[in-house]
Each structure stands twice: as structure tokens, then as C-alpha cells.
C-alpha positions in Angstrom: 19.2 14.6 -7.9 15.8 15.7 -6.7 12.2 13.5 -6.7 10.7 16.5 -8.4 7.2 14.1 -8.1 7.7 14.7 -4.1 7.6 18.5 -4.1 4.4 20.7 -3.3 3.8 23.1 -6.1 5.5 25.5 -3.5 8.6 23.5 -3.1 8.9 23.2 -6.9 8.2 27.1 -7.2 11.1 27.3 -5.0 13.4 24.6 -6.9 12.6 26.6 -10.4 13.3 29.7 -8.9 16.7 28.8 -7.6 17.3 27.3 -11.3 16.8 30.4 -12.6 13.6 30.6 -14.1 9.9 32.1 -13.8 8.6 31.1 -10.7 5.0 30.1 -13.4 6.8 27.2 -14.6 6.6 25.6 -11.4 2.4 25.2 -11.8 3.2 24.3 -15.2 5.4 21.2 -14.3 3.3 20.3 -11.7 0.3 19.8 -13.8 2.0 18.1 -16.0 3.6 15.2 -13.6 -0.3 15.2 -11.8 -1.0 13.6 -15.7 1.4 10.9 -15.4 4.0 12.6 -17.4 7.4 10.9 -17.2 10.1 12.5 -18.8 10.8 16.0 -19.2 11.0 16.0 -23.2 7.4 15.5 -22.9 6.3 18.6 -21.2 5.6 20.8 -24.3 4.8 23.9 -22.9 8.2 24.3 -21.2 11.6 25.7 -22.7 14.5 23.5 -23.9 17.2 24.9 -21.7 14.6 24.4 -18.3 14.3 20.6 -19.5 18.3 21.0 -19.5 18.4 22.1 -15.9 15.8 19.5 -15.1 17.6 16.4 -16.4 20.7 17.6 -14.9 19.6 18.1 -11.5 16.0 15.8 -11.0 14.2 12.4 -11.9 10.5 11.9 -12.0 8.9 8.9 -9.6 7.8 5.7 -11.8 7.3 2.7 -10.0 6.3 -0.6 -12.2 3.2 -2.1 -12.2 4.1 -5.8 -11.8 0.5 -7.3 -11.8 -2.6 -6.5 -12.2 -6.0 -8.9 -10.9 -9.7 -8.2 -11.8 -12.1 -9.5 -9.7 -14.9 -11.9 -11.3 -17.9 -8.9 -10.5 -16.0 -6.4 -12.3 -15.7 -3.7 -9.8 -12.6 -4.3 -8.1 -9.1 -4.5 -9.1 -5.9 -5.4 -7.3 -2.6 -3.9 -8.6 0.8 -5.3 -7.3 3.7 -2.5 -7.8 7.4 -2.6 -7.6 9.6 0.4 -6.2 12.9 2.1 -7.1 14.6 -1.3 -4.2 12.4 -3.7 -5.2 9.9 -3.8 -2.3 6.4 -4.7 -3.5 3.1 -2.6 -2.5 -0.4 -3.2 -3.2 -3.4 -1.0 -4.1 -6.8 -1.3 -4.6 -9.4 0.2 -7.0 -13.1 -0.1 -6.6 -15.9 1.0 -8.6 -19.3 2.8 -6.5 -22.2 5.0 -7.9 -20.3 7.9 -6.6 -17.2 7.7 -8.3 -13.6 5.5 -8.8 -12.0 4.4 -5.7 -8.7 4.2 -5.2 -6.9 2.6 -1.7 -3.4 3.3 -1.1 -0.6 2.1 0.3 1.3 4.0 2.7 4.2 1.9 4.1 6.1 -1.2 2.4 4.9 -3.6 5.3 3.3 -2.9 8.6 4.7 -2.3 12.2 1.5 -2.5 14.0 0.9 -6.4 13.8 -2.8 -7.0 14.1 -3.8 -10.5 14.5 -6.4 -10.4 11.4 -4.0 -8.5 8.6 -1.5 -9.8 6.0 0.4 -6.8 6.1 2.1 -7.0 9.0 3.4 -10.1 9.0 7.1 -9.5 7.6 7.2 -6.3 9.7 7.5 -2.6 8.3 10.3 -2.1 5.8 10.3 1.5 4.9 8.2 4.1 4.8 6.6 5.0 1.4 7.5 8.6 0.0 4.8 11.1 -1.4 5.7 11.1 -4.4 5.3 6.7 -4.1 2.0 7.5 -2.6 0.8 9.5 -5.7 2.5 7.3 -8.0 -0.5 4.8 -6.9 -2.7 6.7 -7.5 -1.6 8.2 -11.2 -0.6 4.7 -12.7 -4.1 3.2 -11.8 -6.1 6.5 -13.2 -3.8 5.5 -16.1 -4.9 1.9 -16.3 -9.1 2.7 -16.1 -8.6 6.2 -18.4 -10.8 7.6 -15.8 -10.5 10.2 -13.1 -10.5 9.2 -9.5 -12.4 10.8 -7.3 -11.7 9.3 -3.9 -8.8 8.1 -2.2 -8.4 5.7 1.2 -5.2 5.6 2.7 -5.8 2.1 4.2 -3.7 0.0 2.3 -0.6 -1.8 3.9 1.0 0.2 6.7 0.1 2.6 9.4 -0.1 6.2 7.7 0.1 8.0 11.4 3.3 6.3 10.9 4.5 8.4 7.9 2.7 11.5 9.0 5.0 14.0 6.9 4.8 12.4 3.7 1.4 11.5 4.8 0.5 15.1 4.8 2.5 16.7 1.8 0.7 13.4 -0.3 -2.5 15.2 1.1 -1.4 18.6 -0.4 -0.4 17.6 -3.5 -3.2 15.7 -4.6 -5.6 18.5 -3.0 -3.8 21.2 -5.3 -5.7 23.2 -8.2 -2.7 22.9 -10.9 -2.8 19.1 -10.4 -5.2 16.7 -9.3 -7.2 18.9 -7.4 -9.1 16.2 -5.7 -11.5 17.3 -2.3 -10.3 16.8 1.0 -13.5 15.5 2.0 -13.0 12.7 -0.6 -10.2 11.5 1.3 -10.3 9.4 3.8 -7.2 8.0 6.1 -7.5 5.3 8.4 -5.2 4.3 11.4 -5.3 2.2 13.8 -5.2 4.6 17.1 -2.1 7.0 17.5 -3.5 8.9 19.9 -0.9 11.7 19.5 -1.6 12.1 15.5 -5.3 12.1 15.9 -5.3 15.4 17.8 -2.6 17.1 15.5 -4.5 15.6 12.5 -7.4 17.7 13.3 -5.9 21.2 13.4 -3.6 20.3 10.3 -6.4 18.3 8.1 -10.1 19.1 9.2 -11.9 18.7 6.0 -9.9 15.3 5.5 -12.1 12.3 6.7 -11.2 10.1 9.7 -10.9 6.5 10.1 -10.3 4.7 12.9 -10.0 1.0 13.0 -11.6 -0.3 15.7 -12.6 -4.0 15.7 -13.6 -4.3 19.0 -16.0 -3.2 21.8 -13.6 -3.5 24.6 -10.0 -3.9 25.6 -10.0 -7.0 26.5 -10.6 -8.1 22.9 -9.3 -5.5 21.4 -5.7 -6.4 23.5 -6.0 -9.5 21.9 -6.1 -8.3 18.2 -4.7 -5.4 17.8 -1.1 -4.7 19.9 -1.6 -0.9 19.6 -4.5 -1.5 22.4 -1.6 -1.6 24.6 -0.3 1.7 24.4 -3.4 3.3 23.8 -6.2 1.3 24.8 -9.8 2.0 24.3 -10.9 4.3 26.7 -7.9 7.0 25.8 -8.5 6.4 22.6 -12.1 7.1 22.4 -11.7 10.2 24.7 -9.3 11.9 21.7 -11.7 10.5 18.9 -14.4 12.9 20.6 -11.8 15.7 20.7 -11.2 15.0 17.3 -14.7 15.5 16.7 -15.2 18.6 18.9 -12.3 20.1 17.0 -13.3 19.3 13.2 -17.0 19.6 13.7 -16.7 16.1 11.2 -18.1 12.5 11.6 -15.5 9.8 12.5 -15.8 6.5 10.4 -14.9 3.3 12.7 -13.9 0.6 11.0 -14.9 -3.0 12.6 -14.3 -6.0 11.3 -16.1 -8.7 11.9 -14.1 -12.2 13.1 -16.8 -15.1 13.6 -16.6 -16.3 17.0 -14.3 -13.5 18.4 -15.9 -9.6 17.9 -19.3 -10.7 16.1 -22.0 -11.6 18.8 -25.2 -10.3 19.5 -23.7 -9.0 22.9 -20.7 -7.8 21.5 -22.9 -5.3 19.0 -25.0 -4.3 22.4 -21.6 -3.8 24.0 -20.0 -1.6 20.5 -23.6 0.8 20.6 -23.5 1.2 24.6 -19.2 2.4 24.2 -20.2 4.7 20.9 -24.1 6.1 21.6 -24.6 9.9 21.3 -20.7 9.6 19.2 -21.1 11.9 15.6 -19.9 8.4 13.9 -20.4 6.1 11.8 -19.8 2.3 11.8 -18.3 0.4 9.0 -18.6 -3.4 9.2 -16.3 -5.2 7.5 -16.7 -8.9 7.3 -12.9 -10.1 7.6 -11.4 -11.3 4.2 -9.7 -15.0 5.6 -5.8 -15.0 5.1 -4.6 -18.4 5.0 -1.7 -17.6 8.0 -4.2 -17.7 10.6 -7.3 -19.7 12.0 -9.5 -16.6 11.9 -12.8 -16.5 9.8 -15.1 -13.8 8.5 -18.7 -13.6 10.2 -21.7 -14.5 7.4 -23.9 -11.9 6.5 -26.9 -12.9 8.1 -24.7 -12.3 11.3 -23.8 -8.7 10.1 -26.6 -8.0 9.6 -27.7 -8.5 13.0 -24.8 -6.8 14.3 -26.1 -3.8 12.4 -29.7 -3.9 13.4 -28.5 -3.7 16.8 -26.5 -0.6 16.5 -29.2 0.8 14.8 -31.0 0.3 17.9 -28.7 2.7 19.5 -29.5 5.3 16.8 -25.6 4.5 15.5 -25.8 5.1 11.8 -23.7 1.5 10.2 -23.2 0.2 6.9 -21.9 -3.4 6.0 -19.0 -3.2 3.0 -20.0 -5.0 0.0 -17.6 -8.0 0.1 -15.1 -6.9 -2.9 -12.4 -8.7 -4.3 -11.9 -11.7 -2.2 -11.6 -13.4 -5.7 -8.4 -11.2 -6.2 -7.1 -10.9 -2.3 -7.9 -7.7 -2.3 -7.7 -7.6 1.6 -4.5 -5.5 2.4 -1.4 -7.2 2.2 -2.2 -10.6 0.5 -1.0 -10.2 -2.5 2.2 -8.7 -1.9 2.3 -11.7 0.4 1.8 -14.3 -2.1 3.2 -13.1 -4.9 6.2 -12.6 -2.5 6.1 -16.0 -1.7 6.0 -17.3 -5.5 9.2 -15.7 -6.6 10.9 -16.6 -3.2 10.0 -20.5 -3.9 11.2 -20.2 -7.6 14.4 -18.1 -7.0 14.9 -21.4 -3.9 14.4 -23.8 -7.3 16.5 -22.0 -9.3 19.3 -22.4 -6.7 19.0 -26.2 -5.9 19.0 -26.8 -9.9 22.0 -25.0 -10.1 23.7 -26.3 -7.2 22.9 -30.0 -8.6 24.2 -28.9 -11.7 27.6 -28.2 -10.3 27.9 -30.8 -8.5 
């Protein structure tokens, strides 16, 4: 059985056509799984004996929403989703005065294991497919009954990672006959695979780049983020300026801000010397606290200080509104507590029924 929800309209062209049918009927079953469409009997416009062939030989992608949080201003809300094994993943959907947000996951877990995020600790389980990717997307358009308009792959996992499914995710939801959404309202975030970087500007120009940064030299950087290792800062700032040479686009670096570790004056003076004269822009981000580790989230009057001193270096930065720390919307908590939860009552459930039998 095929994952018809993982095709690219020329893939499930190609599937119809070996089925036996008018290669039209693939565009018309795409556009109907882009509307959240989950069986076949449902798709109206197409033939009894294709939907036949279909349920004899494919499935369409559902995962299960398992919970749903709202945050207390209204504009953020965290959905916790179970797949086809039982691995939870989280997404986020945010509310601006261009449009509905969505952010994605892109792996069950993370391999990567930054000092500051929830979703590596655990480790990486599995990659997520496309069609899981989309699924995210779809079920949370469902929810609001509105369109989204922008995606962010920087949820839990490293999409450089899961660069194939990455990239057909990309051309699916970029296609006409289905959700048809702009490249250049897309935005995917990694932490610094040098490698993918370069090939991601020749395959995905128009899509925008983030790279999460968090630190103005290796020596810090080394200390949160393990990647640094393999490519530390000064390699990795080299192919970020390829990157831009190559796409003509603005990089977005993503830095956020740990009180007492990446947040002084010095350290902004230090961040606008290393990206001065850079076509960038600076995200400041101050860190959501996750209760497995000591670190704390700068206040604002010190990001805003960090900021005016960027500025100072003509580096164009903005400071991210603080959403959804009511609902851990930072990536991987969730997943990680709710995780938790069912672990400690599936542990009760044993010890009563041990003591039972005894």
C-alpha cells in the first residue's frame, strides 16, 4: 500500500497513470487530500472504479491530534499529535498581522543535542515523512477554519537532517492544485549543516533561511550547541555568505538569549563586529526555561539592549514576542511532559496490578 498523502502531484500523476487512468485525476486527488480529505468515498468528483483501485492499493496519512493548549493571550496554540507508532510530535500555531503561523515538526526527537532545547533530550527517533509533515499543517488549518499562510520548519528535529522529505514537503505545499502556499512564506531553520546550506540554495532559493546561531563565538557556541564541533563558526559563516551570494536572499539568524551565558553587552558588540556588512537579520529570542536545566531566559530590558547595540552596527534585529510560555510552546516540552504523564501513570498502573496479584 502506498502513502498517497506523500506523493508530489507528479508522483501521483504517475501512480494514476500506471492504474490505468487519465493522468487529470492525479491534480484532482491531490487537491482534494491538500483539503484534509480522508477517505477516498469522499472525493466526489472522481469515478467509483478509481476509488476501487485506490482502496486496494493506498491509504491516506491521518495522524491524531492528542491535545490541544491555548495560551492565556489568545494568539498561540500548542498541538500534541500522535503517529501511525505512537511517537508524539508537537506543533505550534501563532497568530501575526500578516497572517496564521504554523511551526512544524520535522523529526520525532532531535539528534543535535543543544544545551538549551527539550527536543533533544531523548535523542532522534525517526525521521518524520512528508506526508507527516503536511499532516501538521492540514489538521491545524482544520482546527482555526482558516488558511495558513506561513510555515516554519523549526519545531523538534533538525530538518537538514530529513533533507528529502524535507524538500518534497516543500513541493507539495508550494503546488497550484493544493495548498499553493509561497516559497518565500517559508521559512526552515537548522542548526548549521554546512553541506545542506550550499545545496539548499541551488535547490530552494526563494525558500527563506534560518540559521540558529546563539552565539558570537566558538567558544560559547562549543558549549551549547555540539554541532559547533563539526562545523564551528567561522566555516559556518563563510557558507552562510555563499548562501547569500548564491540566492541573492537575507539570512535570518536565530539567537537566543541565556542570561548570564550569550546576553551581555559585550557579547552583542562581539555578535555585530562577526555579522556587520552580512545581508541578515537577527532574531532574538529570549530562551523559554525548560525545567531539565539551570538555564534562564535574559529579561527584556536586557534584549533590548542587545538589540540597540546591533543596531549600532547597522544589523537590522527584532526581539520575538514571548508566545506561549503559558502552554510550553518552546519546542519539545510538551511532547516531553506529556510523555512523562502517561509514562508515570502506565508505572502506577503496573505497581497496582502487581500488588493485586500478590
Amino acid at each position: 500500500m502506498i502513502n498517497i498523502k506523500d506523493l508530489t502531484l507528479t508522483e501521483l500523476e504517475s501512480f494514476i497513470i500506471e492504474l490505468g487512468e487519465k493522468k487529470f485525476r492525479g491534480a484532482q486527488i491531490f487537491s482534494w487530500l491538500s483539503k484534509g480529505i480522508y477517505s477516498f468515498d469522499e472525493m466526489t468528483n472522481i469515478p467509483k472504479n478509481l476509488k476501487a483501485k485506490l482502496k486496494d492499493t493506498a491509504y491516506i496519512e491521518n495522524i491524531i491530534c492528542e491535545a490541544v493548549f491555548s495560551s492565556s493571550e489568545g494568539e498561540t496554540k500548542k498541538y500534541l499529535f500522535k503517529l501511525y507508532d505512537h511517537h508524539l510530535i508537537e506543533s505550534v500555531y501563532m497568530r501575526y498581522h500578516y497572517g496564521n503561523s504554523v511551526c512544524i515538526s520535522s523529526q520525532v526527537g532531535c539528534s543535535m543535542g543543544c544545551s538549551f532545547c527539550a527536543s533533544t533530550i531523548g535523542g532522534l527517533k525517526r525521521n518524520l515523512s512528508a506526508a507527516e509533515m503536511i499532516e501538521q499543517l492540514l489538521k491545524i488549518q482544520k482546527d482555526i477554519n482558516e488558511r495558513i499562510s506561513h510555515v516554519v520548519i523549526m519545531g523538534s528535529g533538525e530538518p537538514f537532517e530529513n533533507y528529502d522529505a524535507l524538500l518534497k514537503f516543500l513541493r507539495i505545499i508550494h503546488t497550484e492544485e493544493g495548498l499553493h502556499l509561497s516559497y518565500r512564506n517559508i521559512t526552515v531553520s537548522t542548526c548549521g549543516i554546512i553541506p545542506k546550506i550550499i545545496d539548499f540554495a541551488h535547490q530552494m532559493p526563494q525558500v527563506t533561511l534560518a540559521i540558529s546561531l546563539h552565539a558570537p563565538n566558538n567558544s560559547i557556541r562549543d558549549s551549547l550547541m555540539a554541532v559547533n564541533k563539526k562545523y564551528p563558526l567561522d566555516k559556518l559563516l563563510k557558507a552562510c555568505k555563499e548562501y547569500i551570494d548564491l540566492t541573492n536572499r537575507r539570512i535570518t539568524f536565530e539567537y537566543s538569549l541565556i542570561q548570564g551565558v550569550n546576553d551581555s553587552e559585550e557579547n552583542a558588540a562581539e555578535l555585530g563586529s562577526l555579522l556587520k556588512n552580512m545581508l541578515c537579520h537577527v532574531n532574538l529570542i529570549p530562551l523559554n526555561k525548560i525545567e531539565e536545566n539551570e538555564l534562564n531566559g535574559s529579561d527584556r530590558i536586557k534584549a533590548e539592549r542587545f538589540k540597540q547595540i546591533l543596531e549600532k552596527y547597522r544589523i537590522n534585529a527584532t526581539i520575538r514576542r514571548e508566545l506561549g510560555s503559558d502552554i510550553e510552546a518552546a519546542c519539545g516540552q510538551l511532547r516531553r511532559r506529556y510523555s512523562k504523564k502517561t509514562g508515570d501513570m502506565k508505572q502506577k498502573l503496573n505497581e497496582q496490578l502487581t500488588m493485586k496479584n500478590e
